[in-house]
Short mmCIF file of the C-alpha atoms (twelve columns), coordinates in Angstrom:
data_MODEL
# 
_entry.id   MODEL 
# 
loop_
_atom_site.group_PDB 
_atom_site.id 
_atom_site.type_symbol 
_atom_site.label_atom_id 
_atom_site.label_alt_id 
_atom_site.label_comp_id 
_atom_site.label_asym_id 
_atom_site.label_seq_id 
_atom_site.Cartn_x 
_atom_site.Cartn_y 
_atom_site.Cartn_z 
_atom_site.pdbx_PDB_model_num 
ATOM 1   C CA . UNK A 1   2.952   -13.691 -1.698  1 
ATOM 2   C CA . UNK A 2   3.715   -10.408 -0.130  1 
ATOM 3   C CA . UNK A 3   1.091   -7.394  0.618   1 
ATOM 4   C CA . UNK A 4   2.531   -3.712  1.459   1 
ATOM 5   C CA . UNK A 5   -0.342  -1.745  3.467   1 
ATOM 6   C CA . UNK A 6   0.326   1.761   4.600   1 
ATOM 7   C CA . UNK A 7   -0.114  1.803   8.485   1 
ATOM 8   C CA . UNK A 8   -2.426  5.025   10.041  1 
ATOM 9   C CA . UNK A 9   -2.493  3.057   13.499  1 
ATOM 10  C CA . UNK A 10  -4.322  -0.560  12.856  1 
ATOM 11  C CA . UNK A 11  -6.429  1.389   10.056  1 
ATOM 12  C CA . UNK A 12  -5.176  1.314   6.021   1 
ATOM 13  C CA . UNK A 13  -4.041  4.933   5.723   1 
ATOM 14  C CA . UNK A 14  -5.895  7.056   3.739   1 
ATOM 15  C CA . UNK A 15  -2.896  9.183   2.612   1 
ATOM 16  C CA . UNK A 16  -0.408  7.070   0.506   1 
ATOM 17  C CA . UNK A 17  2.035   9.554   0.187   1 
ATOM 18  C CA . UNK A 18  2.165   10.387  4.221   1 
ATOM 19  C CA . UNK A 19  2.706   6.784   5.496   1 
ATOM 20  C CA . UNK A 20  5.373   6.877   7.839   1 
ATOM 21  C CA . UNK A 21  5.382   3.202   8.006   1 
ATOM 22  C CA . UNK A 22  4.376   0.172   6.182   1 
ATOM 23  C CA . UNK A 23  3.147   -3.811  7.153   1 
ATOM 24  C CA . UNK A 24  4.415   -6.335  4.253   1 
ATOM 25  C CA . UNK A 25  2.287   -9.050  4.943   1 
ATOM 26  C CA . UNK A 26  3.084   -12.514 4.283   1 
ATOM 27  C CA . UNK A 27  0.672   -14.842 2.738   1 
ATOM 28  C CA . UNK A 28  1.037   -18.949 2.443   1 
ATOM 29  C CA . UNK A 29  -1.699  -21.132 1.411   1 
ATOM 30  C CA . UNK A 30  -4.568  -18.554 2.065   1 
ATOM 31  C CA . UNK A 31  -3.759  -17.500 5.202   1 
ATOM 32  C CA . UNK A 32  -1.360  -14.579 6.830   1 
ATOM 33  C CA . UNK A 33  2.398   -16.119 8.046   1 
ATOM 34  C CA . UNK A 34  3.802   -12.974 9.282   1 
ATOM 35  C CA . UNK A 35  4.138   -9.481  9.387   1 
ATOM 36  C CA . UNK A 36  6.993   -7.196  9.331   1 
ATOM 37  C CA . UNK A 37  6.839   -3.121  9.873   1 
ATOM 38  C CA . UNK A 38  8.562   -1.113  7.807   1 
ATOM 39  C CA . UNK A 39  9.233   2.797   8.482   1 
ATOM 40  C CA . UNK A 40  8.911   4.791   5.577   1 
ATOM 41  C CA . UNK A 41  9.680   7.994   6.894   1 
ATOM 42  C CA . UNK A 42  11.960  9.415   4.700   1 
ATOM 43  C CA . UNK A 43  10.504  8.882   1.870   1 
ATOM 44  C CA . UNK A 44  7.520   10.486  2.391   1 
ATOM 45  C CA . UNK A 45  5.885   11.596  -0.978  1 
ATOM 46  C CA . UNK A 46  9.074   10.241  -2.710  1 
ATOM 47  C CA . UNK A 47  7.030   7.726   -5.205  1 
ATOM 48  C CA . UNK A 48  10.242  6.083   -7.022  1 
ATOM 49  C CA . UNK A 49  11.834  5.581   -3.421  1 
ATOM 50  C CA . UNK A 50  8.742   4.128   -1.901  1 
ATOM 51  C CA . UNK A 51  8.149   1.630   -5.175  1 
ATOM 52  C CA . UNK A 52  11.316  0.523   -4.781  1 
ATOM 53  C CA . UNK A 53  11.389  -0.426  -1.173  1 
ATOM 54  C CA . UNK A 54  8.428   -2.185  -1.556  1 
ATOM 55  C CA . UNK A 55  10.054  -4.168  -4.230  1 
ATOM 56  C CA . UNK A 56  12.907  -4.463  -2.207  1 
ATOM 57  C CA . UNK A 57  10.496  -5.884  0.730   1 
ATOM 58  C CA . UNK A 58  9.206   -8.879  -2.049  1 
ATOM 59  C CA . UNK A 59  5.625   -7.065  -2.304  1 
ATOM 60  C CA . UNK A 60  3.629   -8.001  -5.204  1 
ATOM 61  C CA . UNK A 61  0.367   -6.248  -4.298  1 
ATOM 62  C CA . UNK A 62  -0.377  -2.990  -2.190  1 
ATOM 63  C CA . UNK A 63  -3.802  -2.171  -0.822  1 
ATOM 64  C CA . UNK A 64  -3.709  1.413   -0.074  1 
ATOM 65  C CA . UNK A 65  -6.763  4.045   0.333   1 
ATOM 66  C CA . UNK A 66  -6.171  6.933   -1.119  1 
ATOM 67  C CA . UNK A 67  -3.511  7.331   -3.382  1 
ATOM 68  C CA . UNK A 68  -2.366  10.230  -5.896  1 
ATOM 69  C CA . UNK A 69  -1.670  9.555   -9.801  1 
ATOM 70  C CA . UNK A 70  2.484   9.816   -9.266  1 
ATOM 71  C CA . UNK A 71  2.503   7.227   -6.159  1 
ATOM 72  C CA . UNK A 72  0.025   4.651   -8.208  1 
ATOM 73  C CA . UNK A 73  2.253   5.405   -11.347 1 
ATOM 74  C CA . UNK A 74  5.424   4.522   -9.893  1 
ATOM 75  C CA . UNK A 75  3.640   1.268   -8.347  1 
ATOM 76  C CA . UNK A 76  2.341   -0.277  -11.293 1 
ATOM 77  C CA . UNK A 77  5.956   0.741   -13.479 1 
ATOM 78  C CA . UNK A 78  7.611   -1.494  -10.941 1 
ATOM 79  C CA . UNK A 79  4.858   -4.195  -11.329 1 
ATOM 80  C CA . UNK A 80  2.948   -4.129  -8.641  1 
ATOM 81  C CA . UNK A 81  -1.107  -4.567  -8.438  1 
ATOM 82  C CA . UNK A 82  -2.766  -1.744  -6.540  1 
ATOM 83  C CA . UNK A 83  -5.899  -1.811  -4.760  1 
ATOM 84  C CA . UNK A 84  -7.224  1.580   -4.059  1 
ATOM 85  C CA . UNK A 85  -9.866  2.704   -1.938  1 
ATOM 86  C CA . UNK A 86  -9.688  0.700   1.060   1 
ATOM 87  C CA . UNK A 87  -10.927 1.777   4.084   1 
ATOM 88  C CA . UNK A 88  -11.088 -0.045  6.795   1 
ATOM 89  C CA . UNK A 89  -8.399  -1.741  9.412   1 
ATOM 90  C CA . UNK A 90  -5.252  -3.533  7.992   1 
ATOM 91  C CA . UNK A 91  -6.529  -6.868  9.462   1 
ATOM 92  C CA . UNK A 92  -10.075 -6.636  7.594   1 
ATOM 93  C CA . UNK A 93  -8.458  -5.514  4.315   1 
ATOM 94  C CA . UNK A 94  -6.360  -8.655  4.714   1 
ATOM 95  C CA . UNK A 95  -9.487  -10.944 5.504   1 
ATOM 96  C CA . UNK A 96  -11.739 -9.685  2.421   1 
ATOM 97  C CA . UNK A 97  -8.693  -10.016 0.286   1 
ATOM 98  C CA . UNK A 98  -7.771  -13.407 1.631   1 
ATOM 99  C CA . UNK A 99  -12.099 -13.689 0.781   1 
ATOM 100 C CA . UNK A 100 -11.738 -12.426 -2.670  1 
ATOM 101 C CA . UNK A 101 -14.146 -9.821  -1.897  1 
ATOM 102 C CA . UNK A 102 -11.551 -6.307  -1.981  1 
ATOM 103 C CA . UNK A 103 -12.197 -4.757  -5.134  1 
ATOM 104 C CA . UNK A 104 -9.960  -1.909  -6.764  1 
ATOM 105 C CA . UNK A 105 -12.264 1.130   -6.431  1 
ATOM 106 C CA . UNK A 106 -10.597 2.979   -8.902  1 
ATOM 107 C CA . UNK A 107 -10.069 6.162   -6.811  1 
ATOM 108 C CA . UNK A 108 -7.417  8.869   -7.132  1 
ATOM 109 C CA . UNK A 109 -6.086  11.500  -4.859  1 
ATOM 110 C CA . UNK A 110 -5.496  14.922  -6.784  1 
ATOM 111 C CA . UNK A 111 -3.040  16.952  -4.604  1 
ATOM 112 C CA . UNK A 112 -2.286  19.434  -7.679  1 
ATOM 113 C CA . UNK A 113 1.859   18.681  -6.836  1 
ATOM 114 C CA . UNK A 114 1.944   20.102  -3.157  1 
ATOM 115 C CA . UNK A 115 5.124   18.396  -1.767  1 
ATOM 116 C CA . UNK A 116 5.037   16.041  -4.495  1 
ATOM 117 C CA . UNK A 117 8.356   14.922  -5.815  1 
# 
């Protein structure tokens, strides 16, 4: 399976919608095979464009932290399982998945549409 993190350094960002890159991590038998960055740049707050490349990358799963209703939306149209919330580094979020212990926490960013597209 795949995972699609948005990077803020080595920390999950906190801003979905102003990643400017992603890490598609690889998973095999329980434990992480590779890792592969991804820039995102310009598609920035575009939520159909930034579904879709995380399609494209194989993703079945993103663990984000916070996210706003059109980015989550566009996520789970495309069929992938979100898990919001997450604050912490990419590698820890990886290890309490890999645990079972990351929960969806349910959160949502309201932005009211500012440079939403």
């Amino acid at each position: 399976m795949k995972i699609a993190i948005p990077k803020n350094g080595e920390m999950v960002n906190q801003h979905f919608g102003k990643s400017e890159s992603f890490l598609i991590v690889t998973i095999e038998e329980g434990k992480v095979v590779s890792n592969k960055e991804i820039s995102v740049l310009d598609l920035q707050h575009n939520h159909g464009g930034l579904s879709s490349l995380i399609v494209k990358e194989g993703a079945s799963l993103v663990i984000c932290g916070g996210i706003g209703a059109g980015a989550y939306n566009a996520l789970k149209e495309n069929g992938l399982d979100v898990i919001r919330g997450v604050n912490s580094t990419i590698e820890e979020a990886v290890a309490a998945y890999l645990k079972n212990e990351l929960k969806d926490k349910a959160v949502m960013c309201s932005h009211h549409g500012e440079h939403h597209k």
